[in-house]
C-alpha positions in Angstrom: 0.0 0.0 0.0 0.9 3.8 -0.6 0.1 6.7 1.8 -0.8 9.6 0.6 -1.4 13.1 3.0 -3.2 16.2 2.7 -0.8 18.5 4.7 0.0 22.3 5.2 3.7 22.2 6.3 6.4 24.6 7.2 10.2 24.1 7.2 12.8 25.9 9.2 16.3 24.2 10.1 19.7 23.9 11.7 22.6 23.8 9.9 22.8 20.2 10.8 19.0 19.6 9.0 18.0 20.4 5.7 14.7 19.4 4.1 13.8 17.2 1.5 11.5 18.7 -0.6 10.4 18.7 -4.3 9.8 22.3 -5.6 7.4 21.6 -8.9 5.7 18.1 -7.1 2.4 17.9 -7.1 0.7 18.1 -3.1 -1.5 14.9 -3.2 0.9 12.7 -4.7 4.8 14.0 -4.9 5.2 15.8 -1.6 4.0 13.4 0.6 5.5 10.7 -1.4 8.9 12.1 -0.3 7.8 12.3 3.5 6.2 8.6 3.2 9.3 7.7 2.0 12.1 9.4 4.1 9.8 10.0 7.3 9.0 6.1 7.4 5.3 6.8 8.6 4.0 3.7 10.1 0.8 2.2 9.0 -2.8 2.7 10.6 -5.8 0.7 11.1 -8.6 2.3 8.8 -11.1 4.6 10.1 -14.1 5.5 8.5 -11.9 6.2 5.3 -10.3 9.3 7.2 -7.2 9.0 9.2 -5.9 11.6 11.6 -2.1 11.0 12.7 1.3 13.0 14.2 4.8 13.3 12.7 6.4 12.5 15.9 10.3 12.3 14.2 11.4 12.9 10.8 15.2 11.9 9.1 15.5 15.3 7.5 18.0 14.7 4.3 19.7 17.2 2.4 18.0 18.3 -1.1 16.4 21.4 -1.8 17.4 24.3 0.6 20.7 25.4 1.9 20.3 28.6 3.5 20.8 28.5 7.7 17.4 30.1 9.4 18.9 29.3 13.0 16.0 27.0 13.9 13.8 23.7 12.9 10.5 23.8 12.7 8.0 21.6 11.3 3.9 21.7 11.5 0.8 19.8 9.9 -2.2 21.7 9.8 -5.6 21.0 9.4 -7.2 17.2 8.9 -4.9 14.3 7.0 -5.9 11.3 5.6 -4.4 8.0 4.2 -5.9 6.0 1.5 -4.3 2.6 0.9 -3.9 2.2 -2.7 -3.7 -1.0 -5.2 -3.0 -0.8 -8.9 -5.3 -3.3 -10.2 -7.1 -0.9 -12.4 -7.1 -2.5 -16.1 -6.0 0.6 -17.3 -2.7 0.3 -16.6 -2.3 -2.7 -17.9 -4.8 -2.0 -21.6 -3.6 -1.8 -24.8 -4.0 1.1 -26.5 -3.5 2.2 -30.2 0.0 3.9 -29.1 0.8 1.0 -26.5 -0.1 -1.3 -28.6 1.6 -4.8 -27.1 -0.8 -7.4 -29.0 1.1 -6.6 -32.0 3.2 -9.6 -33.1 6.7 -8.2 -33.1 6.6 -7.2 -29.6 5.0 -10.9 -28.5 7.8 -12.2 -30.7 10.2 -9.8 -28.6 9.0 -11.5 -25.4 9.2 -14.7 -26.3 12.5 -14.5 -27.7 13.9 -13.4 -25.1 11.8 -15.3 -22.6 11.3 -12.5 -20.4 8.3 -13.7 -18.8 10.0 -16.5 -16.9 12.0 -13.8 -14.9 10.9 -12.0 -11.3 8.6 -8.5 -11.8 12.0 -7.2 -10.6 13.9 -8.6 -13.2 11.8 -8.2 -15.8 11.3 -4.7 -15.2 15.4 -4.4 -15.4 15.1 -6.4 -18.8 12.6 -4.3 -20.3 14.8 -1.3 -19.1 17.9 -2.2 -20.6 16.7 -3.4 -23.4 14.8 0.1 -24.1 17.9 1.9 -23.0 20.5 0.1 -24.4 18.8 -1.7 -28.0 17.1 0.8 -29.0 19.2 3.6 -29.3 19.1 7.1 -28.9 17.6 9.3 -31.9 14.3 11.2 -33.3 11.6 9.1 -34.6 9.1 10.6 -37.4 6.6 11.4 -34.4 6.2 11.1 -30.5 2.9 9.6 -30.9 3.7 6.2 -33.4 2.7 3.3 -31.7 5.6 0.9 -29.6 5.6 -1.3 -32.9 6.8 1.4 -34.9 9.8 2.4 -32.0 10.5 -1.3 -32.0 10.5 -1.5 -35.7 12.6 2.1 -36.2 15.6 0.4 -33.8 15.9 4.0 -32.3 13.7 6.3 -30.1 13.9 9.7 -27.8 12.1 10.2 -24.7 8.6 10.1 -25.7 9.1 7.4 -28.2 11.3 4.7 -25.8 8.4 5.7 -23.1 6.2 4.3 -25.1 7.9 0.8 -26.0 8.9 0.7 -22.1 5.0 1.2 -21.0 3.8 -1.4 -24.1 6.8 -4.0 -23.0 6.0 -3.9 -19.5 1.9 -4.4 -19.7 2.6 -7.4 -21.7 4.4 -8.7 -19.0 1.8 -8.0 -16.7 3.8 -4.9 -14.7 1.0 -1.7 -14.2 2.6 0.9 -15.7 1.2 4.9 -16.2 2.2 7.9 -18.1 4.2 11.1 -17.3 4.0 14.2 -19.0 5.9 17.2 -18.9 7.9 19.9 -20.9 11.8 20.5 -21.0 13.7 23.6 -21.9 15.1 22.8 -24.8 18.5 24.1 -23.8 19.4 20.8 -23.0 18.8 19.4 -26.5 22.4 22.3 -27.4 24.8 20.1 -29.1 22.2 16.9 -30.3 19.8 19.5 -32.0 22.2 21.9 -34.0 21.9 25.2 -36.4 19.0 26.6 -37.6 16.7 24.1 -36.6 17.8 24.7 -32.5 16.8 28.5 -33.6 13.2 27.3 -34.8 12.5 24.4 -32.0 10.2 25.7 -29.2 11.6 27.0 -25.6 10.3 24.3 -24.4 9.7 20.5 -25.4 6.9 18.0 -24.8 9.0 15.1 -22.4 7.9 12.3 -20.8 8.7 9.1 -18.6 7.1 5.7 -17.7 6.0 5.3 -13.9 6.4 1.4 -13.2 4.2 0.0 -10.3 7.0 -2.3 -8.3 7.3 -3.1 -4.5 3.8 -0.9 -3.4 4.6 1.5 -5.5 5.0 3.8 -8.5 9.3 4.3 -9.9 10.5 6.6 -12.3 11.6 5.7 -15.3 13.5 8.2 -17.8 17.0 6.9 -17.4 16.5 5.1 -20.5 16.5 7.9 -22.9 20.1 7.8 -23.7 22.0 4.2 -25.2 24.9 3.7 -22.9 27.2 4.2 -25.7 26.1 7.7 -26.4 26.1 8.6 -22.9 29.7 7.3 -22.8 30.9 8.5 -25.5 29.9 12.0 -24.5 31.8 11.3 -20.6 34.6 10.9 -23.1 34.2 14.1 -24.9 33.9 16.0 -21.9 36.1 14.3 -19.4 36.9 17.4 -17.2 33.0 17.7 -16.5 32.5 16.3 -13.0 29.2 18.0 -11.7 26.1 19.3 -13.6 26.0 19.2 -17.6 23.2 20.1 -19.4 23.4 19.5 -23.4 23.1 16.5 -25.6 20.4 15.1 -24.6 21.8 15.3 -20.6 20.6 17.4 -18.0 22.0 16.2 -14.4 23.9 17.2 -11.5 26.2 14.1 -11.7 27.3 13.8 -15.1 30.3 11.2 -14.1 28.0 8.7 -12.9 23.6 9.4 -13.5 21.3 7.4 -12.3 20.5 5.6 -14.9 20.7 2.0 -13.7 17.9 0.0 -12.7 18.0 -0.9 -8.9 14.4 -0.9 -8.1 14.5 2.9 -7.3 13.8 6.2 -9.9 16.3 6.5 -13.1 17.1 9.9 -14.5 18.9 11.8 -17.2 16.9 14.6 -18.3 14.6 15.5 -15.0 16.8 18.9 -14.3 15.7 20.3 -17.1 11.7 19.9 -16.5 9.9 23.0 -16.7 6.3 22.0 -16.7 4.4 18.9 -15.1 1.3 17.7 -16.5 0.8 15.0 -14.1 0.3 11.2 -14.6 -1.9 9.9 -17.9 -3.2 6.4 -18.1 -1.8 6.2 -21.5 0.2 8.4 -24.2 -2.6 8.4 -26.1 -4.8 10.2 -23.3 -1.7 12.7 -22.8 -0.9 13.3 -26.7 -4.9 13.6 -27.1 -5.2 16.3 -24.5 -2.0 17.8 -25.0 -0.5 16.9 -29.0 2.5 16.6 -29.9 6.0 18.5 -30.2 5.5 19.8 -33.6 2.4 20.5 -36.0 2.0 22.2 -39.7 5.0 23.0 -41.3 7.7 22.2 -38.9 5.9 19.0 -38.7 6.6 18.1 -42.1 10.0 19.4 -42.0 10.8 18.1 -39.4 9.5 14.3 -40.7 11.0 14.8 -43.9 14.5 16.3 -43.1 15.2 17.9 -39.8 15.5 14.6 -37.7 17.5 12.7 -40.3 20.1 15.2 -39.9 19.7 15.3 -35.9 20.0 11.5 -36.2 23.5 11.9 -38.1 24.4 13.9 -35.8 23.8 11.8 -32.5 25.2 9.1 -34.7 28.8 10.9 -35.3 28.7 12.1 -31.5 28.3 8.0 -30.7 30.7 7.1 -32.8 32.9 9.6 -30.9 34.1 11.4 -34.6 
């Protein structure tokens, strides 16, 4: 189960505390994700589907602000509750025309790689590697082609490998939901070159796969960038040993990103979020509500020229010439 808390809070510290808090998370789910997480609230008997209950101790860890105010303080106002919560919900596991996992290739996929005799654990790792590391890094002819298509192209960005991940993982029974957000699109400096940089919006429709593994939902947009691309770029700029942002990258430990499955959230793009849309069933409820990166004229140019050339250009970058 998952607790989730209505809360009012306020944060002041010791130099000794700092407080772990995520600036552009959503209340109901993000915030009090972190405190379920880090806090270690015990559970409670249900009552009347509204639970009161006290903070008695928190482990206060270092992320989001570093200026001394002298003093801690923390307080919960007003009523909380916790809901227990179960993903059994068939839409997380339906196929969809984007995420759509009855096609034969991607049955073929699973069985050839017999990925359904493995642990949820290791099948979510599978899946993730594969997307990450198989299908490699570049610009497919629209964010919104079905996982098929990504599987077929052999290549795929953000939005693209989202989409194969979500599509491989329902098929192997693992409840999986949609991200969506926007990027600035300084990060893209370097991948996306020239004119075409000039012309590409300030910011970027982006988006990651939320897994549902050990009570509850992980992160998934480490997969974005094939580890050869990634490491070919630690190679091009060796002296980098903090933040980068460019490439396709935007992190605050460009030596070593988490990028690696081990049951907990992947990243390689998140510092570069501008916008949060929240959490879709499917891409196809996000891209319906929302479209898609590019429309009209930059569409077609795009499709017909634009990303071939960014695609020869990743290509060169990987191939470290």
């Amino acid at each position: 189960c998952k607790v989730y808390a209505v809360v009012e809070t306020q944060f002041y510290y010791r130099n000794s505390l700092s407080v772990w808090f995520y600036r552009q998370r959503t209340l109901h789910e993000n915030i009090c994700r972190d405190l379920w997480h880090n806090a270690q609230i015990p559970s409670t008997q249900r009552i009347a589907g509204l639970y009161n209950f006290f903070l008695l101790s928190l482990t206060i860890f270092e992320k989001y602000n570093h200026k001394p105010y002298g003093y801690f303080y923390f307080s919960i106002v007003g009523a909380t509750y916790m809901q227990t919560e179960t993903v059994q919900q068939q839409q997380y596991l339906a196929t969809t025309a984007i995420l759509n996992y009855q096609d034969e290739s991607i049955q073929a996929l699973i069985r050839s790689k017999d990925w359904k005799s493995l642990s949820d654990y290791e099948r979510i790792g599978a899946v993730y590697n594969f997307v990450r590391d198989e299908i490699a890094f570049g610009y497919n002819a629209s964010d919104a082609i079905p996982a098929s298509e990504v599987l077929r192209d052999g290549y795929g960005q953000c939005n693209t490998k989202t989409t194969l991940c979500m599509a491989l993982l329902r098929a192997l029974g693992i409840p999986t939901r949609f991200r969506g957000l926007t990027i600035h699109k300084q990060l893209q400096k370097g991948a996306v070159t020239g004119l075409w940089y000039q012309m590409a919006p300030a910011e970027i429709i982006h988006s990651w796969a939320e897994v549902w593994y050990d009570g509850r939902w992980i992160y998934l947009e480490g997969f974005i960038l094939d580890m050869p691309y990634l490491s070919a770029l630690q190679q091009k700029f060796a002296n980098c040993n903090g933040s980068f942002c460019g490439y396709g990258v935007d992190t605050d430990n460009f030596k070593n990103p988490p990028v690696n499955w081990r049951g907990e959230d992947t990243y390689i793009q998140h510092k570069g979020i501008v916008r949060d849309f929240g959490v879709f069933d499917s891409p196809d409820d996000f891209y319906t509500k929302h479209g898609t990166n590019f429309r009209g004229l930059r569409k077609f140019m795009f499709t017909s020229i634009i990303r071939h050339l960014m695609n020869r250009n990743v290509a060169r970058i990987r191939s470290k010439k």
